[in-house]
N, C-alpha and C positions, 0 to 999 in steps of 0.2 A: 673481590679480594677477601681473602680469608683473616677475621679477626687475628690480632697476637695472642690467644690465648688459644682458640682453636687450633693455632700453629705450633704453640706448645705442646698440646694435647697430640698434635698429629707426630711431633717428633719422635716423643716418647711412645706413641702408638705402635707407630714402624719399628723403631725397635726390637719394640717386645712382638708383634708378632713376628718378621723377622727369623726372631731372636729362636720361637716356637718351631718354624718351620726350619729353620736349619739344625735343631736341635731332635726334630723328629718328633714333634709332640705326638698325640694323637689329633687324626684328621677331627673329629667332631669337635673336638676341643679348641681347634685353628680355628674351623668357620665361626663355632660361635664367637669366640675370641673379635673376631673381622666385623660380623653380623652387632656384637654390642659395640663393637669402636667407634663403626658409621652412624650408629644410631646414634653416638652421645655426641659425634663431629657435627652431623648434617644440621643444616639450619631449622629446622622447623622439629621439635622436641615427639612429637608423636608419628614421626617415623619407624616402621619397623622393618627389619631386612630380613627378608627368607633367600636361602641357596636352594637350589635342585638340580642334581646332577645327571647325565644322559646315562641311558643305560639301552642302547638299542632304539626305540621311537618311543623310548617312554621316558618321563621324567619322575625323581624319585627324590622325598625328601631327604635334604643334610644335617639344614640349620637355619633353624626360628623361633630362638628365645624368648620372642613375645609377642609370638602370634601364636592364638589358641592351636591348643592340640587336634580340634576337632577338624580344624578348618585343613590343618597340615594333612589330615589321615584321608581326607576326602579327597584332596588333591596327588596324592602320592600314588605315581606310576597311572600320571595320565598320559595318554598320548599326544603327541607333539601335531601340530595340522593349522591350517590356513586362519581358523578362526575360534582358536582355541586358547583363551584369555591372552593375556602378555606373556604370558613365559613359550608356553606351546607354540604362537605365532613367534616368537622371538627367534627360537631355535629353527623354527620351518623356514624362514623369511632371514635366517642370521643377520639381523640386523636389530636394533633396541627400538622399541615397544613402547612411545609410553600414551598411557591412558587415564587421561587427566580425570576421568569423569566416567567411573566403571557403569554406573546406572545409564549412560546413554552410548556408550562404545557398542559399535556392532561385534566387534571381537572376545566382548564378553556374554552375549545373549545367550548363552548354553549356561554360564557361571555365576552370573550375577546374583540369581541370588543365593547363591551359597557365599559370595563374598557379602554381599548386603547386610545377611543376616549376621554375619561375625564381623560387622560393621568397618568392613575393610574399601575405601569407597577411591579411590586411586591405586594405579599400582606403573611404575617404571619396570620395565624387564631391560636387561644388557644383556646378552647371550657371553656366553664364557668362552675363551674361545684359545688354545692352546700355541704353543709356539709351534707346531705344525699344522695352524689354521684349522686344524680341529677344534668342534665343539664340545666341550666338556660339560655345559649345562647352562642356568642361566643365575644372574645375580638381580634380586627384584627389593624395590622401596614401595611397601605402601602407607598409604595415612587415612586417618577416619576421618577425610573430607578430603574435595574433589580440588586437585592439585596440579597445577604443572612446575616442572623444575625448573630453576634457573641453570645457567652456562656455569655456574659456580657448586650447583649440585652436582650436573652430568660432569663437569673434572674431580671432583672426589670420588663417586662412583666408579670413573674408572677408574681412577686411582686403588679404589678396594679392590677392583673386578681382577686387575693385576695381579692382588696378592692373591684372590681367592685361585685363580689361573694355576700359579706355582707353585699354590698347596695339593690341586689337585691332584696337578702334573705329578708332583714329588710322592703321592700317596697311590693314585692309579698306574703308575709306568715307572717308578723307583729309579728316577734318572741318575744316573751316576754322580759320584760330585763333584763330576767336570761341568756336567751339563748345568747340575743345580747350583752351583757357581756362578756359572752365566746369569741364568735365570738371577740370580740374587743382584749378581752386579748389572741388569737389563732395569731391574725394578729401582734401584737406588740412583741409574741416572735419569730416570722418569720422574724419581723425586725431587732428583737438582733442578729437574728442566717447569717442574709444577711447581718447588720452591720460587724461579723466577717469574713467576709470574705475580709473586710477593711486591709491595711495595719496594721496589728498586733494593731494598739491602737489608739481610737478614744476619746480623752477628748473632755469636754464642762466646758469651763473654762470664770467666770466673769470676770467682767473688773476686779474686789479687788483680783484676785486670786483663786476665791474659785470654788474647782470642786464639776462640779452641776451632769454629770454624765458620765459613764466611760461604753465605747462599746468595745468588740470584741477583748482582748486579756487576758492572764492567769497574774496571778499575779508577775511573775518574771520579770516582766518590768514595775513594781509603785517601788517606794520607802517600802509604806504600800499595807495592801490587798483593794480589792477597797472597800469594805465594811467600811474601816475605814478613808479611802480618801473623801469619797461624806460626802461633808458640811462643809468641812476643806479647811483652804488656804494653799499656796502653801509655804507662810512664816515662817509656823506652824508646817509644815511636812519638809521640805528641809533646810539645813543651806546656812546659805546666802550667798557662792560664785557659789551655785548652783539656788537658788529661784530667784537673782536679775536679771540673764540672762532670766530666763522667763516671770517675768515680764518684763524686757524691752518687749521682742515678743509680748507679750499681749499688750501694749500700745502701740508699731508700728504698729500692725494692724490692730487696732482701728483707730489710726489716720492715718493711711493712706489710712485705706478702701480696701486693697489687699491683695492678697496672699501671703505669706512670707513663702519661700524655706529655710533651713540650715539644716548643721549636730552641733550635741552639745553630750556630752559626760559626763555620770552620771552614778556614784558607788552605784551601787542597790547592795545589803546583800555581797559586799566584790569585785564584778565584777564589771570591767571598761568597762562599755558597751556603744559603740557609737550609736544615732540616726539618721536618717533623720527627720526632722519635717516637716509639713506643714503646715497654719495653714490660718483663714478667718475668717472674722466678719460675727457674726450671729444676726442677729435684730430680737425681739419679739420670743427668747426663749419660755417665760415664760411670756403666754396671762394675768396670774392674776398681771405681772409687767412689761409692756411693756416696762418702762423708763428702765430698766437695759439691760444695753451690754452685750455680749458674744463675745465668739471665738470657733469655734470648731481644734482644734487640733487636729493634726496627727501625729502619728507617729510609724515610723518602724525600729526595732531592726536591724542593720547593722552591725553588730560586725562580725559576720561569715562572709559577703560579701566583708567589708573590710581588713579581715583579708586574705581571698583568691585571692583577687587583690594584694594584697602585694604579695603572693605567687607568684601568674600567673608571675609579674613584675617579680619577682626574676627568675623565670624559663625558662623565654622567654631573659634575658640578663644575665645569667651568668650560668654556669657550677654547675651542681648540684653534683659532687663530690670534686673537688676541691673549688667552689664558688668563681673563677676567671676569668673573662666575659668571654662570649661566641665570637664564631664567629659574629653573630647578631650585640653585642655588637661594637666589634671589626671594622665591614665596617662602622657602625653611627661613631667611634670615627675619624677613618681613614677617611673617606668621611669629615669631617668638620677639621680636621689636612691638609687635600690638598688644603682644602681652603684656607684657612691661610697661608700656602706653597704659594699660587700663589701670594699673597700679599707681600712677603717679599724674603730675598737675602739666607733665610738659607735653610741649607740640613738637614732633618732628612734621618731615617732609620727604613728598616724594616727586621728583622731577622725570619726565616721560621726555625723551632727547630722539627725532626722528630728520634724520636729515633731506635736505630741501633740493629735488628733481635730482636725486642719486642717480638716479637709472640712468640719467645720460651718461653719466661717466664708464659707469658697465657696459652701457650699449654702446659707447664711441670706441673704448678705449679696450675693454673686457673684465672679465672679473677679476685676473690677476693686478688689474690698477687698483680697481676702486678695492682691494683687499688692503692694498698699501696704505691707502689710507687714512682704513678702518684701524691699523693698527697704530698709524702716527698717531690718528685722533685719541684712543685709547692712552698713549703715554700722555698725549697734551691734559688730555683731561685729570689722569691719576696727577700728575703735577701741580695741580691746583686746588684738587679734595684735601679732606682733613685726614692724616687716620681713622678716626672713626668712622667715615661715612662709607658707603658703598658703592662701588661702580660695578655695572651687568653689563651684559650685551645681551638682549632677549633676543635679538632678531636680527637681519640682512644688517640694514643701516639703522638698527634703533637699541638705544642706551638708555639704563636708567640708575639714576643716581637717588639713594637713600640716605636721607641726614636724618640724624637718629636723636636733634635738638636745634631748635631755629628759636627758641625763646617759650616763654611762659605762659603768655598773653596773645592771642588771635593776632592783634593789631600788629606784635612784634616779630610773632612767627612770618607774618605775609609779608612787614620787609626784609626781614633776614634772608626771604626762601626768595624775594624779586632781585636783593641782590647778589645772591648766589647765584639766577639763572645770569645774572649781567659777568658775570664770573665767568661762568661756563660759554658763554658767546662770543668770551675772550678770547677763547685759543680758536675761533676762526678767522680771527684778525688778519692773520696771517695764510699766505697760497701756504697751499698743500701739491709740493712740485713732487710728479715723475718725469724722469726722465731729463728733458730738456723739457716739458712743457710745467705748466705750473695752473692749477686750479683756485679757483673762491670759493668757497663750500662756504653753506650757514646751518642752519638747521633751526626747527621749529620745537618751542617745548612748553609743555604741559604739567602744571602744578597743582598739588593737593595735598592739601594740609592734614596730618596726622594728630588726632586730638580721642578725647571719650570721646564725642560725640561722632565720632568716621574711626572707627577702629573695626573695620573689616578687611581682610585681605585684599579680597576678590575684589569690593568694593573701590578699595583705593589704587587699585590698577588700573579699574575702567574709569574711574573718573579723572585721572591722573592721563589717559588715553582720550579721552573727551577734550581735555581742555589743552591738549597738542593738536587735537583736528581742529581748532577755535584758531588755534596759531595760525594753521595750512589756512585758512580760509580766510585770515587778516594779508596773507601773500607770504606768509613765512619769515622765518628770521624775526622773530616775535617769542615773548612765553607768556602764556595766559594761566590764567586760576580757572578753576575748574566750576563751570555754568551748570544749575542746575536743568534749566530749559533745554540747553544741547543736550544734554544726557536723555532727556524726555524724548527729543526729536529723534535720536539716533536706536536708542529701543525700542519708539513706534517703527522705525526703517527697518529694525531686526525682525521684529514680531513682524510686519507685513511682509516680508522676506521668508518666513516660515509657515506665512499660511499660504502667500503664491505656490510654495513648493507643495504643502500640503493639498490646495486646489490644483492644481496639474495631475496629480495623484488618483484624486476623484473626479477628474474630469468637470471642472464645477467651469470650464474658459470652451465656449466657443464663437465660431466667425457669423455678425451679421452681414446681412448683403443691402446695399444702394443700390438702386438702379441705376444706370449711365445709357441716354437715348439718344439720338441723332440730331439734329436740328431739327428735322423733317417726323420728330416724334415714335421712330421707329425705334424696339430695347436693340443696341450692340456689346450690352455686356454689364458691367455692376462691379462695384469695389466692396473687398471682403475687409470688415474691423472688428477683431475683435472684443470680445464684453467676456468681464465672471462673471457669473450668475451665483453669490457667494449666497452659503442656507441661512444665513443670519441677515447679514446686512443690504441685503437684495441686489439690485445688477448694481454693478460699480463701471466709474468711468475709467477709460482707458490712462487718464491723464494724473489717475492717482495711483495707476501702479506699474506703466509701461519704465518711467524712471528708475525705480526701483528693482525694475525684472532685468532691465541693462547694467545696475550697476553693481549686481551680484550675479550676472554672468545664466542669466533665467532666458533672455529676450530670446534662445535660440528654440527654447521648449515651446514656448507658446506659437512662435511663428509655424513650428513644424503641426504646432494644432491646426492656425489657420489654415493653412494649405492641406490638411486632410480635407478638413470641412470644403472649399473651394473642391476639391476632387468628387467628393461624393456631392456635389449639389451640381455641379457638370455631367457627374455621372446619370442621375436622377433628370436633370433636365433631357440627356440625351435617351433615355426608357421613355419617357413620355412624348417622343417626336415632337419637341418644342427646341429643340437645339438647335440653331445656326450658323451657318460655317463660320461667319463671320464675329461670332460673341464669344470674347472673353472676360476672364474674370483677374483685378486688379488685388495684386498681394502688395503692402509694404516694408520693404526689405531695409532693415536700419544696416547703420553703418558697420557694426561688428560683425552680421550676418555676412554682409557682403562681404569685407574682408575675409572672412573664414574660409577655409579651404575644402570645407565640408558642404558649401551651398547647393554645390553642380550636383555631388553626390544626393545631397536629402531632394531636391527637385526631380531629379531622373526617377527617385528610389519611391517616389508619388505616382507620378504620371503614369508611372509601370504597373503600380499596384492597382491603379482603376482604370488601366487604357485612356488614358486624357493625353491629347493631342498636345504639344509644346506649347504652341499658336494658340491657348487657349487661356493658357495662365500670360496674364500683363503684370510683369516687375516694375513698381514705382522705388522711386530711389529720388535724394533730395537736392537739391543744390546744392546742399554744403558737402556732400560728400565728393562733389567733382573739383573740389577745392586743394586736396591732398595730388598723392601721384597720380596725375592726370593718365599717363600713358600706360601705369599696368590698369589700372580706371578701364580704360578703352579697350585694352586687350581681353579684357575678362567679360564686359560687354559683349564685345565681339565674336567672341567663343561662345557664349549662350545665347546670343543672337542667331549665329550659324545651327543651330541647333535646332530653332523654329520660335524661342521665348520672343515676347514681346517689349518692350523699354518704355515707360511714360515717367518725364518727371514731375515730380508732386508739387505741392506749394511752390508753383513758378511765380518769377514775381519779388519774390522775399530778398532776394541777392544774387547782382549782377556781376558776380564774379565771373562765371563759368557764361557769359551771352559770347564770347569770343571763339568759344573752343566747342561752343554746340556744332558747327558743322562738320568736325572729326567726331562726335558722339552718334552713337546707331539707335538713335532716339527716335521713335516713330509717334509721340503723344509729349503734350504741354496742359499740362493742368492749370491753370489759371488761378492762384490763392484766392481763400472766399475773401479775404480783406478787398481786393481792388475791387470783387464782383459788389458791396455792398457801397462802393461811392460810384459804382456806375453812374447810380441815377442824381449823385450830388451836384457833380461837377466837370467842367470841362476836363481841369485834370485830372481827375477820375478816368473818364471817358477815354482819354489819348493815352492810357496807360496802358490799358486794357487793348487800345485799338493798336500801340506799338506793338505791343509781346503778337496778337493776332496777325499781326503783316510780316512780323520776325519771324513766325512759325512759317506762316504758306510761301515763305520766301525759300525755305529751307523744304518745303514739302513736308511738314511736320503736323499731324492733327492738332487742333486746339479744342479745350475741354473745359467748359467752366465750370466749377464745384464751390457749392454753397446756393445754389440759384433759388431764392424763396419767392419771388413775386412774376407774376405773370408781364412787370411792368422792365421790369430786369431782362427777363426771357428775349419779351421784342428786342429790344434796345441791341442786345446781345446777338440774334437772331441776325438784325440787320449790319450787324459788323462783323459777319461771316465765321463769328464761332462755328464749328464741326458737330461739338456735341456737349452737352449740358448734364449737370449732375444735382440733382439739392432737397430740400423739403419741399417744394413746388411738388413735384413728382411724386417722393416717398422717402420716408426715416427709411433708416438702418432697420432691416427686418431678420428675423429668424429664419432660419431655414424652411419652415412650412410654407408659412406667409409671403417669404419671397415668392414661392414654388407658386402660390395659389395668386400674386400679384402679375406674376408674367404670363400666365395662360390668360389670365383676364384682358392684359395690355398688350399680350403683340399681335 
């Protein structure tokens, strides 16, 4: 959009040239007239505009007030052709030209440096083009540096290219002044139709008020239609808590000769619609009365734009279900509350509010219940704060309340802030009913006292967040102060969390291999576990970071390690003709793997990649996991059974939940816990425990596997109670891939 003063300049421009060509100036005197008008309109100040007019296939200079003389004589009555700067190609190609960057356009390689040198280093051409589609010549903008136009350049260009058209026309073919009539009134509704494109409404308003004419907007932003506004004051039409505002603006920027920016606000046919205005003095409107002032005004309807800033504001600092500030909200208020902390002797507090097994209610009920909730809970709570203190909703189910003074003295602050959370625990006393049913919600919550000595933002969210996990972990419905130890525990779980990720990265995790033999000492296979090999702290055990890789959502990365590794040590076994039909190799699939719906996918998407046989890879899985849905349990078994995988489960032994429902399970292996194998040799009941799960298995035609086997005295005992096949240090650690590689050639 075109500044208001530029639009000023452009009014009075048209005018006067206009004014020139209907009056029959002389043609050089028109263009350059048009050539300095554009130049002093166009946005960028070191524009300069040349005409050249057709004359047969040559081009011939008009009008270039300030582009060097030499540069015009060189170019004058060149020919027109494919690759013959901007103008030349303009006219050959009738269409506009522009060449942002004359040093590297192929269309100027013949000219460039005759423009270089008169430091002319852009150039736009628009070919001129007649109201009988004839070409009259071309109109060109260049700059001493390399430019392209905006959409707001190439509409004023054509804008000039118009007038320069109807100059031509009127000078080379002396169109009658019917035609040139036309032509005049063609060009001034090009101006109406370029005026709209004006911020929505363009008045020209006298010094007395009176609108003299009205550009570029529909009628639902006059008072009247414009037809019944031009000739009328503003006194006449508006009642005067609204007309005297405008004239003052009319007579400020008269007298003070500037542009005057505001918004103002007027009830058009029942709507409160707010403006932006703009507005400038115009001199010599109206040639037949020079002595009369003007102003052309501006203005643009902003009702919807301020109506949606209000929105945005709302959206970006407060909670659009509850409408109780946001987190956002809540670090601005916190962050300028710790200010004021560091200035003064008092303690507030900050209470971390997360409520206790939410999810079931979303999950039973949906998210449209437990919103309901969310929003009783928010009224319960405001009900019971002070004004001063603050309530947020940072998250799904979690609130946080800031009291902004709990007393003077540490000792006073921690019961003011234990009996404010006994406050807050109050309004769950009470169900929280939808519908016909009715809920007990409690919630867990976390305290930290605001003092000098904890006046960090950041700081007193995480700890205030710490000591609501200390709640979760007393069983909830609790509010705890904030432990320095938890905080310790919970950023050693972060930082271990971001080196497993960073070790995945580097490959710093792969799978060792067990041997697993027969009874009769023959290898039938080996269980893959993995180890980091971290560069610092050397190999780590599985049991200080498998916890931690599950419960930030890791265990699917590293398994997908294992089972590479398991692939290529199959693969490697089977290049070396040590491969047996019968050996496979045991992966442990935890519980989230299994569940996931990506498992079938990453297994197939292995086996494929190294040709490994199904039958090759054994999935252990634990007894606790046969505990849940038993029957999609067995169907997803059964479907990667059917496939060729094999089934063992792990630490058998441990819990006899699932001894019932092993003979609908497609379990072809029983691994025997090393717990029972180590009181083997204690006791009788040792012994008969070992020897039920063994008779449970061959009852069911199930192998049995005992793991942990360390003594050759263990082995017999074992041996003679019809174990299948045996796993442990007896045999061999957990080895690397080489080692295993160089252990099995040695032993089968």
């Amino acid at each position: 959009m075109i500044e208001i003063m530029r639009v000023r300049k452009l009014l009075s421009q048209q005018q006067n040239i206009l004014s020139k060509i209907a009056l029959g100036a002389p043609l050089d005197e028109v263009l350059e007239n048009i050539c300095l008008s554009i130049e002093e309109l166009i946005e960028d100040s070191s524009a300069k505009c040349s005409i050249l007019t057709l004359k047969g296939e040559q081009l011939f200079h008009s009008a270039a007030p300030n582009i060097a003389k030499g540069y015009c004589e060189a170019i004058n009555g060149v020919h027109i052709g494919p690759s013959v700067g901007s103008c030349g190609t303009a006219v050959y190609e009738k269409k506009r030209i522009i060449a942002s960057d004359i040093a590297t356009s192929p269309l100027w390689e013949n000219y460039k440096a005759l423009a270089l040198n008169f430091d002319l280093r852009s150039c736009w051409s628009t070919p001129i083009i007649s109201t009988q589609s004839d070409i009259l010549g071309t109109f060109a903008i260049y700059h001493d540096s390399a430019k392209s136009p905006t959409p707001q350049d190439l509409e004023l260009i054509d804008f000039f290219v118009d007038f320069t058209s109807i100059a031509l026309e009127k000078h080379t073919e002396s169109l009658k002044s019917k035609v040139l009539l036309a032509e005049l009134q063609q060009s001034n509704e090009k101006f109406k139709a370029f005026a709209k494109v004006l911020p929505d409404l363009t008045l020209i308003l006298s010094e007395e008020g009176e609108y003299t004419n009205v550009y570029g907007t529909a009628n639902e932003s006059l008072y009247l239609s414009q037809e019944y506004v031009i000739n009328r004051n503003v006194r006449d039409i508006m009642p005067p808590e609204d007309a005297n505002p405008i004239m003052a603006v009319i007579a400020k920027t008269l007298q003070t000769n500037e542009v005057q920016v505001f918004e103002y606000q007027l009830n058009i046919k029942g709507k409160q619609l707010t403006f932006e205005g703009r507005t400038a003095p115009l001199e010599s409107y109206q040639p037949n009365n020079p002595s009369q002032r003007h102003v052309v005004w501006m203005a643009r309807d902003i009702s919807t734009r301020k109506a949606a800033e209000e929105e945005v504001q709302r959206l970006a600092f407060f909670d659009p279900l509850t409408n109780l500030p946001n987190r956002r909200m809540l670090n601005d208020k916190l962050s300028m509350y710790v200010e004021q902390i560091k200035q003064s002797d008092h303690t507030g507090a900050l209470l971390f509010l997360d409520l206790d097994n939410f999810k079931r209610i979303n999950d039973s009920l949906g998210h449209n219940a437990g919103d309901e909730i969310l929003v009783e809970l928010s009224q319960r709570l405001t009900r019971v704060l002070n004004p001063t203190d603050t309530l947020a909703r940072v998250g799904g189910d979690e609130f946080i309340i800031l009291i902004e003074n709990v007393g003077d003295s540490h000792k006073q602050a921690s019961l003011e802030s234990e009996l404010m959370a006994k406050v807050v625990q109050s309004v769950f006393y009470d169900k929280f009913e939808i519908g016909d049913l009715a809920f007990q919600v409690s919630c867990s919550i976390g305290i930290c006292l605001i003092n000098n000595a904890n006046a960090i933002s950041e700081n007193i969210l995480k700890f205030a967040d710490t000591a609501m996990y200390r709640s979760k972990m007393k069983g909830g419905n609790s509010s705890s102060f904030y432990d320095p130890a938890l905080q310790t525990l919970l950023e050693n779980q972060t930082e271990l969390e971001t080196d497993i990720v960073r070790a995945i990265a580097c490959d710093e995790f792969c799978a060792y291999f067990q041997p697993q033999l027969s009874i009769d000492g023959s290898i039938i296979g080996a269980e893959a576990l993995i180890r980091w090999n971290h560069p610092t702290k050397g190999l780590i055990s599985p049991n200080s970071f498998i916890p931690i890789a599950e419960q930030f959502g890791l265990i699917q990365k590293l398994q997908n390690i294992v089972l590479r590794d398991i692939c290529i040590l199959l693969e490697t076994l089977r290049d070396h003709n040590v491969l047996k039909n019968q050996f496979n190799v045991s992966i442990n699939i935890s519980q989230c793997q299994f569940n996931s719906s990506t498992l079938k996918g990453e297994l197939f998407k292995a086996i494929e990649t190294y040709d490994v046989l199904p039958s090759q890879i054994k999935l252990e899985i634990t007894e606790s996991m046969l505990a849940g849905d038993l029957m999609s349990t067995v169907k997803q078994m059964k479907e990667l059974k059917s496939q060729g995988f094999v089934f063992s489960i792990d630490d058998f032994g441990t819990g006899y939940s699932c001894l019932k429902h092993l003979s609908v399970l497609p379990i072809d292996e029983l691994k025997i816990d090393k717990s029972f194998i180590d009181k083997v040799l204690d006791n009788a009941s040792g012994q008969s425990i070992v020897q039920s799960i063994i008779g449970l298995g061959h009852s069911l035609d199930i192998n049995i596997v005992a793991e942990g086997v360390e003594s050759a005295e263990q082995l017999h005992v074992l041996k003679s109670m019809g174990v299948n096949a045996v796993q442990g240090f007896l045999f061999a650690k957990p080895l690397t891939h080489s080692n295993y590689l160089k252990w099995h050639k040695e032993h089968q």
